[in-house]
DSSP file (Angstrom, degrees, kcal/mol; ACC not computed):
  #  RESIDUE AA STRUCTURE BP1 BP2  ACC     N-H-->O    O-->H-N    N-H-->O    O-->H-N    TCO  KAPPA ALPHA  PHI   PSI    X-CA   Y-CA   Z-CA
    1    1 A X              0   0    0      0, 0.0     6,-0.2     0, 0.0     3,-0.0   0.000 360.0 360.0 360.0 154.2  100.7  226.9  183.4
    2    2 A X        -     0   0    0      4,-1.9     5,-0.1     1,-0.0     6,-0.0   0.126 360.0 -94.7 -81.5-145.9  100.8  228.1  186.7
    3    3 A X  S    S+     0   0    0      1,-0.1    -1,-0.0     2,-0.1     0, 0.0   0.986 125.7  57.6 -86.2 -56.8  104.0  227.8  189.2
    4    4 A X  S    S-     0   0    0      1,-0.2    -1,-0.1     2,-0.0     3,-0.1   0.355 119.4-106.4 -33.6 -29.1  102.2  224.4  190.4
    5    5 A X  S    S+     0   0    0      1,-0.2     2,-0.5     0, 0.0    -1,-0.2   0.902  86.2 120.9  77.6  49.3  102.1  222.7  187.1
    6    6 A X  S    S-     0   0    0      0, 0.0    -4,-1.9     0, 0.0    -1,-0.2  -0.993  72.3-107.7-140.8 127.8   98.9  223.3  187.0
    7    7 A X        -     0   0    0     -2,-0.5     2,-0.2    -6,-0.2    -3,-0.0  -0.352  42.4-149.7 -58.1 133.4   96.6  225.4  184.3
    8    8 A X     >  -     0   0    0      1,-0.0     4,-1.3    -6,-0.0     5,-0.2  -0.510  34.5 -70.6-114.0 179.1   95.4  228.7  185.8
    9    9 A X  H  > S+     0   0    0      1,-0.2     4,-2.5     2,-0.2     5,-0.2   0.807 120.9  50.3 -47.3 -31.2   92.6  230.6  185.3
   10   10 A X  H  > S+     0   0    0      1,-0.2     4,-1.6     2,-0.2     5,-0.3   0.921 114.2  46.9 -75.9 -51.5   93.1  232.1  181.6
   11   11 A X  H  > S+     0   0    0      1,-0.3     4,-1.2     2,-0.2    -2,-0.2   0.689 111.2  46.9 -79.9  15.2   93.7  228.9  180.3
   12   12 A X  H  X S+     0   0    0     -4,-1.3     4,-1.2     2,-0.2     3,-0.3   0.874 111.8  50.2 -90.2 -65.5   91.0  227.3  181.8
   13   13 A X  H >X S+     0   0    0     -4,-2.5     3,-3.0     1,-0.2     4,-1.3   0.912 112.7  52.7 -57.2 -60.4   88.7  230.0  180.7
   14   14 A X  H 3X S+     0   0    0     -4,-1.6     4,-0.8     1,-0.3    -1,-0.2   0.729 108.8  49.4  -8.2 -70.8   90.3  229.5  177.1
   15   15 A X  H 3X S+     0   0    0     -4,-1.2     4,-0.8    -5,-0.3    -1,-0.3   0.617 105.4  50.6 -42.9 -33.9   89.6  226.1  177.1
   16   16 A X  H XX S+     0   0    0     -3,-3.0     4,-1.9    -4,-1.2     3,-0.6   0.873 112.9  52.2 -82.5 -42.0   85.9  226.4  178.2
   17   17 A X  H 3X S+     0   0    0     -4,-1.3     4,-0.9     1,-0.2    -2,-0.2   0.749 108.5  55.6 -75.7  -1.8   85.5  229.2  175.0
   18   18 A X  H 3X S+     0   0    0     -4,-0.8     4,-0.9    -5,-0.4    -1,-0.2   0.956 111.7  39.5 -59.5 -43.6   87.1  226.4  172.9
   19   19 A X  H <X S+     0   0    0     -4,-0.8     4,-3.3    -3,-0.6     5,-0.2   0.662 111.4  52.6 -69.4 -27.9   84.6  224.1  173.8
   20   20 A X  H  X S+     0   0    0     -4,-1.9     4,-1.1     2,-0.2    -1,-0.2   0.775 108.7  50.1 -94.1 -26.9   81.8  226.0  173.7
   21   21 A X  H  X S+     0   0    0     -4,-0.9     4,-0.8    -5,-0.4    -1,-0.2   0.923 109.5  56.9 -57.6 -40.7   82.6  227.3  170.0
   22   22 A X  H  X S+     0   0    0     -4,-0.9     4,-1.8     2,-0.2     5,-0.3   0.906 110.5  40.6 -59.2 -64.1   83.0  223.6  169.2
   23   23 A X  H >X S+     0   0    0     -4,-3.3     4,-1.2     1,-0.2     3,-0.9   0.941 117.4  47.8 -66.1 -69.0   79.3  222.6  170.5
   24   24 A X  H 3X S+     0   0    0     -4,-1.1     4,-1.4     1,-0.2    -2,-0.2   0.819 114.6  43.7 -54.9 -14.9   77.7  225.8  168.9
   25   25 A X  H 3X S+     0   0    0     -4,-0.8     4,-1.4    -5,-0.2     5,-0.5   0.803 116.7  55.6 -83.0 -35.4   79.7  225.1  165.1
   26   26 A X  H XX S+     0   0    0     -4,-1.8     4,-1.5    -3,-0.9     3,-0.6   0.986 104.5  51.6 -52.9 -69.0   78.4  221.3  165.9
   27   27 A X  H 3X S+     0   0    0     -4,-1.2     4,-3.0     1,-0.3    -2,-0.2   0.884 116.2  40.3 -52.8 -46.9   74.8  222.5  166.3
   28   28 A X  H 3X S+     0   0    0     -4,-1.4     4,-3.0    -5,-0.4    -1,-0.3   0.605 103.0  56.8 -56.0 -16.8   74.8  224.2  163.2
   29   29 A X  H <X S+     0   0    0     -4,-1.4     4,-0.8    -3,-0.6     5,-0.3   0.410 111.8  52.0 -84.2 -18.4   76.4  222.3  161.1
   30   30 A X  H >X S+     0   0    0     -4,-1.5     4,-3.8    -5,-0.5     3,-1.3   0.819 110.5  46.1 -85.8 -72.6   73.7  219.9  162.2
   31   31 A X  H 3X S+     0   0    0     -4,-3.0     4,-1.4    -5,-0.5    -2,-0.2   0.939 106.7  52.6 -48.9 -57.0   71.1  222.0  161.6
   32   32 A X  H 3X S+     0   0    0     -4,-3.0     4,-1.7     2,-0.2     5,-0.3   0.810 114.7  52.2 -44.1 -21.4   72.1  223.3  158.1
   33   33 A X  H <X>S+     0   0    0     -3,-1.3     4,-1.4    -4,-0.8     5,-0.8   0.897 108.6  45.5 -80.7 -42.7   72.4  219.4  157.3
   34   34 A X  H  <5S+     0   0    0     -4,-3.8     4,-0.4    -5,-0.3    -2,-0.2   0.885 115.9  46.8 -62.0 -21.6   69.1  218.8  158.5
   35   35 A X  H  X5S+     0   0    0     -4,-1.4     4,-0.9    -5,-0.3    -2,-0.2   0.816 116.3  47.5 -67.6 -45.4   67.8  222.1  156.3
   36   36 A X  H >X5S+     0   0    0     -4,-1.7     4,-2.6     2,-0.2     3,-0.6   0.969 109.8  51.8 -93.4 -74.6   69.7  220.8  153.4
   37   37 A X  H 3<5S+     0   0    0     -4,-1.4    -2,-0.2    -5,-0.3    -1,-0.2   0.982 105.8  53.0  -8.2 -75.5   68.2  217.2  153.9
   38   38 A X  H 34<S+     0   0    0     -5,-0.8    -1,-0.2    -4,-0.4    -2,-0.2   0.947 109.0  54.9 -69.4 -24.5   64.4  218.3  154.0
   39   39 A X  H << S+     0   0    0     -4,-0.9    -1,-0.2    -3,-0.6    -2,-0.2   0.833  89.4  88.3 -46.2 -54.1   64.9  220.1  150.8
   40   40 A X  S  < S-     0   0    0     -4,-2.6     2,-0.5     1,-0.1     4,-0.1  -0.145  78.5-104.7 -60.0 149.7   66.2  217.5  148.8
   41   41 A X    >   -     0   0    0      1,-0.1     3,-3.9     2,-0.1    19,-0.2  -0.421  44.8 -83.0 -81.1 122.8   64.2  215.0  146.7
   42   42 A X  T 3  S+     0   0    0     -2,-0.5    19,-0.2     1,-0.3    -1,-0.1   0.110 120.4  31.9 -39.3 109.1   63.6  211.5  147.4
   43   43 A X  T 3  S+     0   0    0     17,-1.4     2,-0.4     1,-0.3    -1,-0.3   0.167  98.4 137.9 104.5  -4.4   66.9  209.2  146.2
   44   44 A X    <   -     0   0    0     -3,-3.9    16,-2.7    16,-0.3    -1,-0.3  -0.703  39.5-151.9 -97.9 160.5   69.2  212.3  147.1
   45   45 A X  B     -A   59   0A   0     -2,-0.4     2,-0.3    14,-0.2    14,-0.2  -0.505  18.6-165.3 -94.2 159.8   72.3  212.6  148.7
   46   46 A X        -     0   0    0     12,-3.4    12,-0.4    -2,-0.2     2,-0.2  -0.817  16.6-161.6-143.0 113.3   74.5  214.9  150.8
   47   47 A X        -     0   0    0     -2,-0.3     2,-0.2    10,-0.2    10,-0.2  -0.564  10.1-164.1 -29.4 133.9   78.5  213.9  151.2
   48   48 A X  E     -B   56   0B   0      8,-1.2     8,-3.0    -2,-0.2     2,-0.4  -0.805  16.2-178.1-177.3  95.3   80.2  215.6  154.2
   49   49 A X  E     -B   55   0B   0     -2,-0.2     6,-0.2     6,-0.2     5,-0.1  -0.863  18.6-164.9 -97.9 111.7   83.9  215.7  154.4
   50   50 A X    >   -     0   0    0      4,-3.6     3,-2.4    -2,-0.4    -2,-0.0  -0.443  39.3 -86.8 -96.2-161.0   84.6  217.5  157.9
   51   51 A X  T 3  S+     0   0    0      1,-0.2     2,-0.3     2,-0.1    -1,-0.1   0.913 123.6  62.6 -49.1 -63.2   88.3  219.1  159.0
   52   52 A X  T 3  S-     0   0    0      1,-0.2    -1,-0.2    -3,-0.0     3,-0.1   0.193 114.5-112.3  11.9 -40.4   89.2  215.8  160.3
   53   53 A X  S <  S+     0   0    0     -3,-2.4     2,-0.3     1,-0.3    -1,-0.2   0.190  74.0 137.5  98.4 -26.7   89.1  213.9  157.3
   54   54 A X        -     0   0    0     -5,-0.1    -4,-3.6     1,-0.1    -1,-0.3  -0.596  41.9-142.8 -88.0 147.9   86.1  212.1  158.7
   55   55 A X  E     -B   49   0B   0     -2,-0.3     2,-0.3    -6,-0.2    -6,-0.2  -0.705  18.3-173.2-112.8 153.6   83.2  211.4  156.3
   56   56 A X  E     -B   48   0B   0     -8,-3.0    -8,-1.2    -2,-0.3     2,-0.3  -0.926   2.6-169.3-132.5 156.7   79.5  211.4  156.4
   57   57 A X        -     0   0    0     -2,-0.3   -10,-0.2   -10,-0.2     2,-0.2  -0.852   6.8-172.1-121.8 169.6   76.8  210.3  153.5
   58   58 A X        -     0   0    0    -12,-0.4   -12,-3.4    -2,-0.3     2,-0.3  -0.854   2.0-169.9-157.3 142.4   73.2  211.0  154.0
   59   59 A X  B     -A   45   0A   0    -14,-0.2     2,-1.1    -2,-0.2   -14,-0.2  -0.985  19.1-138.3-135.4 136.7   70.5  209.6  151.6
   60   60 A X        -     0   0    0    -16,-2.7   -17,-1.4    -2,-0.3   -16,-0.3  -0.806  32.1-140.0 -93.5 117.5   66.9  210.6  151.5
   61   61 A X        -     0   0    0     -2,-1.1     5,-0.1   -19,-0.2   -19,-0.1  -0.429  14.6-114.4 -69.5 139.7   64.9  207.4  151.0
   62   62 A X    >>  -     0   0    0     -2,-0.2     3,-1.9     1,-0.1     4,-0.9  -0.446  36.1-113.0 -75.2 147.9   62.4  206.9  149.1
   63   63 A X  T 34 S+     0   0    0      1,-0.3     3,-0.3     2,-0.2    -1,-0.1   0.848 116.6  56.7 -30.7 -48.9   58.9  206.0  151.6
   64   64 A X  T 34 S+     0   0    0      1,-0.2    -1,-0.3     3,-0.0    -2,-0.1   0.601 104.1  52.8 -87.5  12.3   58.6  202.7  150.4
   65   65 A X  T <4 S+     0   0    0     -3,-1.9    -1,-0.2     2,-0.0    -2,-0.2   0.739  87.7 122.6 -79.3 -36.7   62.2  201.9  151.6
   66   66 A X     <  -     0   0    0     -4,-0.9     2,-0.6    -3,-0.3     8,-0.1   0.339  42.7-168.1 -21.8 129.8   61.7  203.1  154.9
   67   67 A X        -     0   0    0      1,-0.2    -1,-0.1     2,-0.0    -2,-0.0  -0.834  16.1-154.2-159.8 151.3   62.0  201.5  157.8
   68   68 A X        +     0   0    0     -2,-0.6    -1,-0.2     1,-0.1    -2,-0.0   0.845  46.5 134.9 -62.2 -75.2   60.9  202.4  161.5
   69   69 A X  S    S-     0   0    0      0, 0.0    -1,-0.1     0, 0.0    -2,-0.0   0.661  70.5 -45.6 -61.9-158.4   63.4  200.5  163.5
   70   70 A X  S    S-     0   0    0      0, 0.0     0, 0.0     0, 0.0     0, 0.0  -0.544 105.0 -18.3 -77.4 155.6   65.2  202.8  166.8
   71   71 A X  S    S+     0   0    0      3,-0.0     2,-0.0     0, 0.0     0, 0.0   0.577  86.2 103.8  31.7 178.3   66.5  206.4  166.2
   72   72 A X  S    S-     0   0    0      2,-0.0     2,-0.1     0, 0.0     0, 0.0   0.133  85.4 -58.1  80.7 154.1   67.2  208.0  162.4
   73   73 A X              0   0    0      1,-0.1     0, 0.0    -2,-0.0     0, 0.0  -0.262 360.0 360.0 -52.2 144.0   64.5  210.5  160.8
   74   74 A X              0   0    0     -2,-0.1    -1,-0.1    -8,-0.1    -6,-0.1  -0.229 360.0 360.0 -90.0 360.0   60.8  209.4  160.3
């Protein structure tokens, strides 16, 4: 911190590579799920525990399960 109380210019810059590490590990980890996803066989799954603790399923459905409705894969 500066004398101000205030964050100065390293940790500000710090903060911005934090962020920006955080969106680019996000985008991949999105993309390898979506890679992993389009591989898999209709009626599989993918489980996804991140650091957090929070959890994700993903199921490929079979066509005639489908349904159009807003957002989600087509």
């Amino acid at each position: 911190m500066s004398r101000r109380g205030r964050p100065g210019l390293g940790e500000i810059l710090l903060e911005l590579a934090k962020g920006r590490a955080a969106a680019a590990s996000e985008r991949e980890r999105r993309a390898t799920t979506v890679e992993i996803l389009d591989r898999l066989p209709h009626g599989g799954r993918v489980d996804e525990v991140d650091e957090n603790g929070r959890q994700r399923t993903y199921a490929v459905v079979p066509v005639s399960k489908r349904t159009h409705g807003k957002g989600g894969r087509r």
